[in-house]
C-alpha positions in Angstrom: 33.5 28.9 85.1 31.5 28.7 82.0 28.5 26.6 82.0 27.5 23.4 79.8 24.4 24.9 78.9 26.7 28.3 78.3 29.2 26.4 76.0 26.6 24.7 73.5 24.6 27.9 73.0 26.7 30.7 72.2 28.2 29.1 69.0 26.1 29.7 66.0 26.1 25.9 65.1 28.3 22.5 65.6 29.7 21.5 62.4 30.4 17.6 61.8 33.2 16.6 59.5 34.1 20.0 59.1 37.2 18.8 56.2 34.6 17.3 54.1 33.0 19.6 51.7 30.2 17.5 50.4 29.0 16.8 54.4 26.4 19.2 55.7 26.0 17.7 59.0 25.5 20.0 62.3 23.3 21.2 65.1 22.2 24.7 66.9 21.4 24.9 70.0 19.6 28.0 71.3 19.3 29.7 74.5 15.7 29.3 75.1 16.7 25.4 75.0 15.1 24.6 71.2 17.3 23.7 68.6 17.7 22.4 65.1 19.6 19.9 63.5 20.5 19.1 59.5 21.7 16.0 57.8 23.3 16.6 54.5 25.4 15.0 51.5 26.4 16.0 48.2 24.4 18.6 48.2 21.0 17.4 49.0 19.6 18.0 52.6 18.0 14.7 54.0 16.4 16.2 57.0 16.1 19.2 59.3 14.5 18.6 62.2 13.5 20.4 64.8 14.4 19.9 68.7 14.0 21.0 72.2 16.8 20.1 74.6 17.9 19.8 77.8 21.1 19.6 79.9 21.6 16.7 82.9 24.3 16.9 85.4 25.6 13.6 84.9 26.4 15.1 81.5 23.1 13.8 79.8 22.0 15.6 76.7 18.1 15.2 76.5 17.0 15.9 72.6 12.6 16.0 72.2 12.0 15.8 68.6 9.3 18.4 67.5 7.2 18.7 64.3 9.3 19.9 61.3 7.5 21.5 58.6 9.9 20.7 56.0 9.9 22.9 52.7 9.9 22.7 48.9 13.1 20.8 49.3 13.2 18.7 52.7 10.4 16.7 53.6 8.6 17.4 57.0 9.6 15.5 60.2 7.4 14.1 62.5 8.7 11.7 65.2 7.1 8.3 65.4 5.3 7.1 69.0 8.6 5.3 70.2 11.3 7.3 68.8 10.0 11.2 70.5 13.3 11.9 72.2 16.8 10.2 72.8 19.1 10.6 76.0 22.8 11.0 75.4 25.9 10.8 76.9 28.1 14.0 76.0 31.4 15.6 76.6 32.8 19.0 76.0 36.4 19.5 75.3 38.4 22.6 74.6 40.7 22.5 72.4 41.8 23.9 68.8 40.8 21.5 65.9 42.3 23.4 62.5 42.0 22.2 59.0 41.5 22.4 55.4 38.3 22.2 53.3 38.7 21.7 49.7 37.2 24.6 47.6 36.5 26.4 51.5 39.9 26.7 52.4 41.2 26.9 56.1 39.2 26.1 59.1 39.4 26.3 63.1 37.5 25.6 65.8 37.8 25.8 70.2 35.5 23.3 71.3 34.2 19.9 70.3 31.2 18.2 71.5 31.4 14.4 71.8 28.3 12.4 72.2 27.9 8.5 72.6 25.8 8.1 69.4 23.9 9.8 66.3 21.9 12.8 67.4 19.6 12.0 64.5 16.1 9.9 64.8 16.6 6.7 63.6 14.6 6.4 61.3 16.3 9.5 59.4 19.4 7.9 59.6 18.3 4.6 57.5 20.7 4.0 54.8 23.1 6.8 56.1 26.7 5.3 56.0 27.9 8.5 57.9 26.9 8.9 62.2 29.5 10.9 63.2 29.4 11.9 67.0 31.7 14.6 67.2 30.6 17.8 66.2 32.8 21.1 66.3 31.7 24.6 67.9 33.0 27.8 68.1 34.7 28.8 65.2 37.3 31.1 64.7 35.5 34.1 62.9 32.5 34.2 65.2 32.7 37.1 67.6 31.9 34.2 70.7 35.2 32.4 71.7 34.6 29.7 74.0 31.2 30.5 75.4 31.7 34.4 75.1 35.4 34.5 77.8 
């Protein structure tokens, strides 16, 4: 049986809203348990901020916000005193989610993460209408399907 941990790390990211083509929302998770995470809109990048993670067994995902440096186009992150990590609830579900992006064309995916709430810092997330919690992994072109089976 493939692991969790397994399952969130061999996908090269976990796409949010995947039918919208103005929505650049997602997250990476890598095998050394660090990550990264973007929040996007209509073609400006809001944030990209840098995480390190870990998995619970009562199906907690554990997100430490790092220093971001930022770059000519995002600003740099740093998380405030209170706000350094968030716990969450998740879920992993297999399952095939296909659809269609305008001016992208077809999409399809094997596995979506659910999680109980926005994976973002809050304070990146003031004045963004959008929090979507389920994010999609494991698409059909990348050479890992379902964790690597």
């Amino acid at each position: 049986m493939i692991s969790d941990f397994d399952i969130l790390t061999t996908t090269h990211s976990w796409v949010a809203l995947p039918w919208d083509y103005n929505s650049c929302i997602g997250l990476r998770f890598r095998a050394d348990g660090s990550g990264d995470m973007v929040l996007g809109s209509l073609q400006m990048v809001h944030a990209v901020i840098n995480f390190k993670f870990s998995l619970q067994t009562t199906h907690e995902l554990i997100l430490i916000y790092q220093d971001s440096p930022g770059d000519g186009l995002v600003k740099p992150f740093t998380p405030n005193e209170s706000g350094k990590s968030k716990t969450i609830q998740y879920s992993l579900k297999e399952g095939e989610i296909a659809g269609v992006t305008a001016n992208l064309g077809p999409f399809k995916y094997y596995w979506t993460l659910g999680l109980d709430k926005s994976p973002f810092p809050e304070e990146v997330m003031v004045g963004q209408v959008r929090r979507p919690r389920d994010y999609y992994g494991h698409h059909v072109n990348e050479t890992t399907r379902s964790g690597g089976q």
